[in-house]
C-alpha positions as CSV (number, residue, x, y, z in Angstrom):
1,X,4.7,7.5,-0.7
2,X,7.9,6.5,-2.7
3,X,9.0,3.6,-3.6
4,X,12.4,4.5,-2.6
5,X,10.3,5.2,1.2
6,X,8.9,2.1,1.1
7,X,11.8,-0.2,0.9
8,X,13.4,1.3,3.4
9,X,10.9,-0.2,5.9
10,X,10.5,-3.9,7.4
11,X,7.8,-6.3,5.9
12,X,5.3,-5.7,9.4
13,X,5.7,-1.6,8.5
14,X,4.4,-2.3,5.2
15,X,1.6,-4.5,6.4
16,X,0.5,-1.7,8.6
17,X,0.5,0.6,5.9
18,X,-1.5,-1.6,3.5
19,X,-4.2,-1.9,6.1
20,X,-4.4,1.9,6.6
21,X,-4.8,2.7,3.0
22,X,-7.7,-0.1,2.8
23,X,-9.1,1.9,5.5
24,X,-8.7,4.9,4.0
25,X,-10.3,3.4,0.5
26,X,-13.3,2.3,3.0
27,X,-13.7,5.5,4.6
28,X,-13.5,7.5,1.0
29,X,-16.6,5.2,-0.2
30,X,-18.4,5.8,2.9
31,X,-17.7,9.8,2.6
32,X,-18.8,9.4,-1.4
33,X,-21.8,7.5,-0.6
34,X,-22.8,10.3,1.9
35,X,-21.4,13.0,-0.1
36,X,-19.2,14.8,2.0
37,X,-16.2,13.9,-0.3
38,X,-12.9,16.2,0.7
39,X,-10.1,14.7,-1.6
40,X,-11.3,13.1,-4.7
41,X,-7.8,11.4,-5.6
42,X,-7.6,9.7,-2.5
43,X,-9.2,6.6,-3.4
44,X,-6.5,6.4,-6.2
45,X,-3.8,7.3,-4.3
46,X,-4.3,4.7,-1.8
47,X,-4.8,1.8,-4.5
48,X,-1.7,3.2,-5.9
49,X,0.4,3.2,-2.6
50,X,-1.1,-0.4,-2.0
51,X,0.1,-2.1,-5.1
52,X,3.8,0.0,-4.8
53,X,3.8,-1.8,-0.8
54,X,2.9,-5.2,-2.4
55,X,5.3,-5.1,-5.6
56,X,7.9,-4.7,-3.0
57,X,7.0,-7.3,-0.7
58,X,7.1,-9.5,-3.8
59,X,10.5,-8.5,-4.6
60,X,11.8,-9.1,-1.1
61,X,10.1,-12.6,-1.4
62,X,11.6,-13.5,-4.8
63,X,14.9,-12.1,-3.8
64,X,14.6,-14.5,-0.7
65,X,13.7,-17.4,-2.6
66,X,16.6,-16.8,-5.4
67,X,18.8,-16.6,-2.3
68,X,18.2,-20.0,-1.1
69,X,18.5,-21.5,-4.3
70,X,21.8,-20.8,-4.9
């Protein structure tokens, strides 16, 4: 997914998504381990989607706390 994608959805979306992609890391290690692996770059596009979801839940939280501040 995009970045651009991703901020366009509310903080419980993006909670859902991170827990899909650890599934999908799970399920990719259980495939590997059995050797029935389909997509090789999976497992590194899910990390990669996961920390893109979490940098912008960190932005929305320092943008929050900036916000109070002031």
């Amino acid at each position: 997914m995009r970045a651009k994608e991703l901020r366009d959805k509310t903080a419980d979306a993006l909670m859902t998504l991170i827990e899909e992609r650890q599934d999908d890391i799970v399920n990719f290690r259980l495939q590997q381990a059995t050797g029935i692996v389909d997509n090789c770059r999976r497992a590194r596009e899910a990390r990669r989607d996961i920390a893109r979801i979490k940098t912008i839940m960190k932005e929305r939280e320092i943008a929050a706390a900036k916000g109070t501040n002031k």
